[in-house]
C-alpha positions in Angstrom: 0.0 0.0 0.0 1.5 3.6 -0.6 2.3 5.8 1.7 1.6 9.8 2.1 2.3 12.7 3.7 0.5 14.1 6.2 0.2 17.5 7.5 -1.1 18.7 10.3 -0.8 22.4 10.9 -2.8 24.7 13.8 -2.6 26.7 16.4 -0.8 26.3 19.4 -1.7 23.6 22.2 -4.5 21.7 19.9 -2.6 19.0 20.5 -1.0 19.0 17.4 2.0 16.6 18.4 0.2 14.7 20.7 -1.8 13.3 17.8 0.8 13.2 15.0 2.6 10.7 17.2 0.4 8.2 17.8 -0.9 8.7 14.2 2.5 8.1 13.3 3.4 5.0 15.1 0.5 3.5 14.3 0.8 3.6 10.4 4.4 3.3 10.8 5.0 6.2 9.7 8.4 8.9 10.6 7.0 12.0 12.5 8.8 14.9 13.0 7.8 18.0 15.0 8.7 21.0 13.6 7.8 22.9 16.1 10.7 21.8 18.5 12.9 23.0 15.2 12.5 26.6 15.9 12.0 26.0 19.6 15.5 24.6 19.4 16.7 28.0 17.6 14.9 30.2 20.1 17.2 28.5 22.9 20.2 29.3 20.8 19.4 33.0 20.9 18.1 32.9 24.2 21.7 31.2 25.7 23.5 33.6 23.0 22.2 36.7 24.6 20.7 37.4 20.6 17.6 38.1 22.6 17.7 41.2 24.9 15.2 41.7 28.5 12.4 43.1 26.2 12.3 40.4 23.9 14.3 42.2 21.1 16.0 39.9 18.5 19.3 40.4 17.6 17.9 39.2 14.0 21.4 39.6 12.1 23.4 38.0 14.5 20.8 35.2 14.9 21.0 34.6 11.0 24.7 34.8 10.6 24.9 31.9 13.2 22.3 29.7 11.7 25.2 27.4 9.8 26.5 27.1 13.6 23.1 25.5 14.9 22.5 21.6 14.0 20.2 20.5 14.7 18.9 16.4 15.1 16.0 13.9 16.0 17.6 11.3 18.3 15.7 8.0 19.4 15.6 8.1 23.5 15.2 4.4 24.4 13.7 5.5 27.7 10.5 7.3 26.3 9.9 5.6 23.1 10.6 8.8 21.5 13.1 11.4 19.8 14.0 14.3 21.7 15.9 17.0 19.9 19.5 17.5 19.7 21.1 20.7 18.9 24.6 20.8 18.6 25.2 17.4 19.7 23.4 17.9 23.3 20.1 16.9 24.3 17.5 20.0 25.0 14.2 18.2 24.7 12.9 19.7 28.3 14.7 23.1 27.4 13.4 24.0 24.4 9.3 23.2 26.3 10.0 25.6 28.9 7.7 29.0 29.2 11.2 30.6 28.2 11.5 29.3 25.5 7.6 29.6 24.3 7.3 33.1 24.9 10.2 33.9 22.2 9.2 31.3 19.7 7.2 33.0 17.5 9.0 36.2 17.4 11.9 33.5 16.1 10.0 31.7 13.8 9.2 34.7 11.9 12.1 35.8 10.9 12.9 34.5 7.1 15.8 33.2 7.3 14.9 31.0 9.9 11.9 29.6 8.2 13.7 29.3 5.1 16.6 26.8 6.2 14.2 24.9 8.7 11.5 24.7 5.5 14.3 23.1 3.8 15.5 20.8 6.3 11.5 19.6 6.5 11.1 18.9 3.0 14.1 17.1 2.7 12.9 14.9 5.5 9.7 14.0 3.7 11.1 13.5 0.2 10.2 9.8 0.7 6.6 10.4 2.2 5.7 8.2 5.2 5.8 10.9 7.2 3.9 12.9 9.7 4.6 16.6 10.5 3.3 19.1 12.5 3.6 22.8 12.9 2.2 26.1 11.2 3.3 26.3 7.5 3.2 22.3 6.3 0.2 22.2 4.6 0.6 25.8 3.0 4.6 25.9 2.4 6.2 22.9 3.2 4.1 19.7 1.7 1.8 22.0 -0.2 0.9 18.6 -2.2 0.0 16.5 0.9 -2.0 14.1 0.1 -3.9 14.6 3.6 -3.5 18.2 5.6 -5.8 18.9 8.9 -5.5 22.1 10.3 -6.2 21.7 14.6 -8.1 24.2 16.4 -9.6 24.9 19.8 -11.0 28.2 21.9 -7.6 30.0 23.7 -9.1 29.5 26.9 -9.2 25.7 26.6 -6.0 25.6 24.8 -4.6 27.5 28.0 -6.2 25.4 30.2 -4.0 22.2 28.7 -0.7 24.0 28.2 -0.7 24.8 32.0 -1.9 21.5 33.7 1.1 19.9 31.5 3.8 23.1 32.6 2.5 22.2 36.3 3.2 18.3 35.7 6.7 19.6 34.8 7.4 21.1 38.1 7.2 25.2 36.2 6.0 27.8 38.7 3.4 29.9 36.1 -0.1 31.0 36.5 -3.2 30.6 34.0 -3.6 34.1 33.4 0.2 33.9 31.9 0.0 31.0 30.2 -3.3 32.5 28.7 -1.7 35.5 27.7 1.0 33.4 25.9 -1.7 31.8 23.9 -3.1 34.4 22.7 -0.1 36.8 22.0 1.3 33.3 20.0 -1.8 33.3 18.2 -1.7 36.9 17.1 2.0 36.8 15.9 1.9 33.3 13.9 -1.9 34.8 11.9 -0.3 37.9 10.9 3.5 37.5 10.1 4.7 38.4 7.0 6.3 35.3 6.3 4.6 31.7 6.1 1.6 33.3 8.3 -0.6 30.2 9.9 -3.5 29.9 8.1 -5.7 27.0 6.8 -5.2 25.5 3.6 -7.7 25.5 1.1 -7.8 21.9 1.0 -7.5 20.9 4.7 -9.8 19.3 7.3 -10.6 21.6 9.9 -10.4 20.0 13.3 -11.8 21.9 16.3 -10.9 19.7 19.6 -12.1 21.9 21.9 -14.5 19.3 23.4 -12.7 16.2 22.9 -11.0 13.8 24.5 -7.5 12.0 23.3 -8.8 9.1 22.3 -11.5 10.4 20.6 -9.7 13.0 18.2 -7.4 10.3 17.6 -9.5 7.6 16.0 -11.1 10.2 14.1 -7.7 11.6 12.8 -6.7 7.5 12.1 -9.9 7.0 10.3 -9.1 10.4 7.6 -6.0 8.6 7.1 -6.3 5.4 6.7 -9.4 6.8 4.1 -6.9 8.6 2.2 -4.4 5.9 2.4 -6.9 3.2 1.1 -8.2 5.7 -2.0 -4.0 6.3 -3.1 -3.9 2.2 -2.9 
């Protein structure tokens, strides 16, 4: 049976990676989540000083260093999962802290940046079999998916899951700020210049705001294996 590429784009704490994972493993598929890509880049700036106590990027400086950041999906036996490498060192729980979130998308709309991780993701995908998530896949990166869903939810449930899972990680935040992030996320990746999040024309549109895991999941599986079964 062939195999596609799927693309699953939306805004921030649908669940996006959450689902592309399982979806992943169970058609056996490669996943790869883009958004720890430019997460990984906003801790290079952030340890670099290339982002100043107002949240001012350094934006030259960042780009002249991006041939100095590698970056790398490495298997962790312990989780069943691959945590991102950058630079040869493990920063999987770095790059999820509220640090790091609250200077992503200032970093991930800046050209450059886009333009060498877009690169990077498509060259992953060149074989299809893959799952990614993030904001631009359906619209700039696999613009020919064969299957693109684009994951929504209100910003006040959306807050609601990013803090219960900062809490589970031990980070001192309140709702209020974690609500804020939301929406000041949403705000900057809908109106950047550059690869803005939006849904493509062809995508499903997935509002999760009332569902459970398991639920969103088998309805994800089914679009896919639908899509899957039509391609033969």
């Amino acid at each position: 049976m062939g195999k596609i590429t799927i693309a699953i784009d939306g805004y921030s704490s649908t669940g996006k990676s959450t689902i592309a994972k399982r979806l992943a493993k169970s058609l056996h598929y490669i996943y790869v989540d883009t958004g720890a890509m430019y997460r990984a880049v906003t801790l290079y700036a952030l340890d670099h000083d290339l982002i100043n106590d107002k949240g001012e990027i350094n934006a030259p400086k960042l780009v002249e260093a991006l041939p100095d950041i590698a970056l790398k999906f490495v298997p962790n036996p312990e989780t069943g999962r691959s945590d991102m490498h950058m630079n040869g060192q493990n920063v999987e729980e770095e790059i999820r802290s509220m640090r790091v979130s609250g200077k992503v998308s200032k970093v991930s709309a800046i050209k450059e940046v886009r333009e060498k991780l877009v690169k990077m993701q498509q060259q992953m995908g060149k074989d299809k079999g893959i799952v990614m998530d993030g904001r631009d896949i359906g619209t700039v990166v696999f613009p020919d998916a064969e299957l693109k869903l684009f994951m929504t939810a209100s910003p006040e449930t959306r807050a609601a899951r990013r803090y219960k899972e900062l809490l589970e990680n031990g980070e001192e935040v309140s709702y209020a700020e974690v609500l804020k992030n939301v929406q000041e996320r949403d705000l900057i990746d809908s109106t950047r210049s550059i690869s803005p999040l939006k849904k493509a024309k062809d995508a499903i549109e997935f509002d999760n705001s009332d569902m459970g895991l398991e639920e969103q999941f088998e309805r994800v599986h089914d679009f896919a294996q639908r899509v899957i079964a039509k391609k033969g």
